[in-house]
C-alpha positions, -999 to 999 in steps of 0.1 A, spaced: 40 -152 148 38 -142 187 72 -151 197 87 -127 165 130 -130 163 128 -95 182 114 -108 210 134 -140 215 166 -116 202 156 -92 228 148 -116 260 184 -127 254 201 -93 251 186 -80 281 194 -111 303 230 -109 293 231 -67 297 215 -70 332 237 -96 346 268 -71 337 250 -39 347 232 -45 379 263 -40 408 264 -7 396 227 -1 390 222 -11 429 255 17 435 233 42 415 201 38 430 212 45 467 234 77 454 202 90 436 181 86 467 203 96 496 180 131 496 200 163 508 222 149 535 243 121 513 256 95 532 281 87 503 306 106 488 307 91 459 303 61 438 331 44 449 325 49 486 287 41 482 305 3 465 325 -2 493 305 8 528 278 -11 509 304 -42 507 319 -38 538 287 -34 559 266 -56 539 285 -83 521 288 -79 479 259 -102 477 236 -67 487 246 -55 454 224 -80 441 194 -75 460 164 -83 443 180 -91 412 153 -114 402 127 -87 393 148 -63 373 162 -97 357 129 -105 344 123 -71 339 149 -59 317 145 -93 295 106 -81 291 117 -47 286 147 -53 255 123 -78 240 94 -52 237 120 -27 229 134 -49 197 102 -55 188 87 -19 192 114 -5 173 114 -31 145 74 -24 143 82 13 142 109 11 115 86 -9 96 57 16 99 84 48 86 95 25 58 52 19 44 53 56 48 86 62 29 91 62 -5 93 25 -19 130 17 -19 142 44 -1 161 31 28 156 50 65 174 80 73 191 85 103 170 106 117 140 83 110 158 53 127 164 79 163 129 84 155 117 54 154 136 47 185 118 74 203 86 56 195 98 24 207 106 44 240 72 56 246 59 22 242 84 3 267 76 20 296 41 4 300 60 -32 302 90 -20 322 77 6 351 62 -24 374 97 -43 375 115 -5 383 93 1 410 101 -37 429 138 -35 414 143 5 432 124 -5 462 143 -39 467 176 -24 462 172 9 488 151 -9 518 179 -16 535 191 23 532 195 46 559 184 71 541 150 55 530 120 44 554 116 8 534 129 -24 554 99 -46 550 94 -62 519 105 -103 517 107 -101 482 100 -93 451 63 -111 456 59 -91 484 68 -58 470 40 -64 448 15 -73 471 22 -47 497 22 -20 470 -9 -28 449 -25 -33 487 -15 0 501 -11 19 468 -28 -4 444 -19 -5 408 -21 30 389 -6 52 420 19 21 433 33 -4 402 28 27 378 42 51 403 71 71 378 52 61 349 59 100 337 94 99 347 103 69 330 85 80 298 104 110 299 137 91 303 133 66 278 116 90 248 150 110 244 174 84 256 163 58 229 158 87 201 198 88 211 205 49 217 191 39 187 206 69 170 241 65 178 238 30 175 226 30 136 253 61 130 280 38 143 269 8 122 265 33 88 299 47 95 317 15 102 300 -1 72 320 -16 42 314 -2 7 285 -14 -10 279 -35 16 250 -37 43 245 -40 82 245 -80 83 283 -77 73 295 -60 103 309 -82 132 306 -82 168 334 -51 175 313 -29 154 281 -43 179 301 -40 208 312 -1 199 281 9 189 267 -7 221 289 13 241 286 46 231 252 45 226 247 34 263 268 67 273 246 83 254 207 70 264 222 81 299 231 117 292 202 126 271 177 133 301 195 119 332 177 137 360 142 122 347 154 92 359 170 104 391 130 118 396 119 85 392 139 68 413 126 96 437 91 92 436 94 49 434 112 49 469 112 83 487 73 81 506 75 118 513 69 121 473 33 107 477 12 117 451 42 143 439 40 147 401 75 145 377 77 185 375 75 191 409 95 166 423 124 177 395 117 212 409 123 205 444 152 180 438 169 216 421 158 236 446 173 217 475 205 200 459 209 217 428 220 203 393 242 182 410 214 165 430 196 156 393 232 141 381 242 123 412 251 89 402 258 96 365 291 86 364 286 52 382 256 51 354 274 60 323 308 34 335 283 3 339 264 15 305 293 9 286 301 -27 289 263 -35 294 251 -20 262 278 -33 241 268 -67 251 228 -61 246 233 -49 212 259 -73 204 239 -106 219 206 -92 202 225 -92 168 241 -126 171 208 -138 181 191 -122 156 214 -140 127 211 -171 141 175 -170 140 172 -157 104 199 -185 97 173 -208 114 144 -197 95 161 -197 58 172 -233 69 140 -247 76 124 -227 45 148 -246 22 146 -279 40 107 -275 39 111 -263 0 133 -297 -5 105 -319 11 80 -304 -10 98 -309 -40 107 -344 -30 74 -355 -21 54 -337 -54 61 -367 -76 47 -394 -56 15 -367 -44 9 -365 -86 9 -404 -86 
């Protein structure tokens, strides 16, 4: 089946994780691309000038894209690492239940798959939410629509949708080997006696949602600081991942590759807890679905066989 429990699980996660997270995903964005003479001297005063001199509505600029986006992305990213679980488990010993370290794993595979879906909407989402920067040459784009014609016409697809394609691979490889990891650690460790992951209840989502959302942000931070570098910055052109991480160090340091962390890791928390908790609701809703309409269809059948033999 097409539309799997993952993916429908998924869309809804990452609607209600983005609606939470994007404020501060807007705040990180500008820190990260301010160059080497910030405007802002920090997360909170980046918040409020941007308030003050643009209304709190321009925290939400272009919300639409990375809305979409991030509902496309947690869907293929449920469903990639259900498909990759599934592939460790036919290679497993039969019964043998996953290790840790084969469920980070299999996160890690779901994060090299994900970028391929989820790199177009970063590039309109980053682009959208720093045009209106003085620190950045973009002011022209109407909307997300427009984004995407202007860039496939002037950069086309490859070198202007799938610009930080490298980046974000290198972002998301390590920081879902760690979401997924911390995640499944908090759920074995919080696990009753005998008993398995469908008896845990929301807090136990919500924690493990948290501090695995602190954790898919520490785990290779400045690759994402690079790609938000190379997705609105022109001067990085045709500027590969390496060198544009060399010459972010060289100029600002390792505090240039972490600015906007901690704006990052405080909206994480909340916004993680929820995906992970929304997915798993959804989730057991949907297999309560399913077993329903199993044993209704059983019940017709059974109904119906008499009157079929006669």
């Amino acid at each position: 089946m097409f539309f799997s429990n993952e993916l429908i699980a998924g869309t809804a996660a990452g609607f209600a994780g983005k609606i939470v997270d994007y404020p501060l995903d807007t705040v990180k964005v500008l820190l990260q691309t301010q160059g080497d003479r910030p405007r802002y001297n920090g997360a909170w005063h980046c918040l409020r000038h941007t308030v003050q001199t643009k209304g709190v509505t321009s925290l939400y600029k272009g919300l639409s894209s990375p809305l979409v986006g991030s509902m496309v992305e947690s869907a293929v990213l449920f469903w990639a690492y259900e498909n990759c679980k599934r592939v460790l488990r036919e290679a497993s010993p039969p019964g043998r239940e996953l290790s840790l370290w084969q469920l980070a794993f299999a996160g890690a595979g779901a994060g090299a798959i994900v970028p391929f879906a989820q790199t177009p909407f970063e590039v309109v989402k980053c682009r959208l939410q720093v045009q209106n920067s003085e620190t950045t040459g973009f002011r022209r784009y109407k909307g997300p629509i427009d984004v995407i014609v202007q860039t496939i016409k002037t950069e086309g697809i490859v070198n202007g949708l799938y610009r930080g394609y490298v980046s974000t691979l290198a972002r998301d490889i390590p920081g879902n080997f760690v979401w997924y990891g911390i995640y499944e650690g908090v759920c074995m460790c919080m696990m009753p006696e005998g008993g398995t992951k469908a008896d845990l209840g929301p807090w136990a989502h919500l924690l493990g949602g948290a501090l695995s959302g602190v954790g898919y942000w520490t785990a290779f931070y400045p690759a994402d600081t690079v790609k938000s570098m190379i997705q609105t910055n022109p001067d990085h052109t045709g500027k590969g991942f390496l060198e544009t991480l060399v010459n972010i160090h060289k100029r600002e340091g390792i505090r240039g590759l972490y600015r906007g962390w901690g704006v990052t890791v405080a909206r994480a928390a909340p916004a993680h807890a929820l995906i992970f908790a929304v997915y798993e609701q959804a989730m057991k809703l949907l297999r309560q679905q399913s077993t329903d309409s199993s044993l209704k269809t059983v019940m017709f059948t059974r109904r119906d066989t008499p009157f079929l033999r006669d």
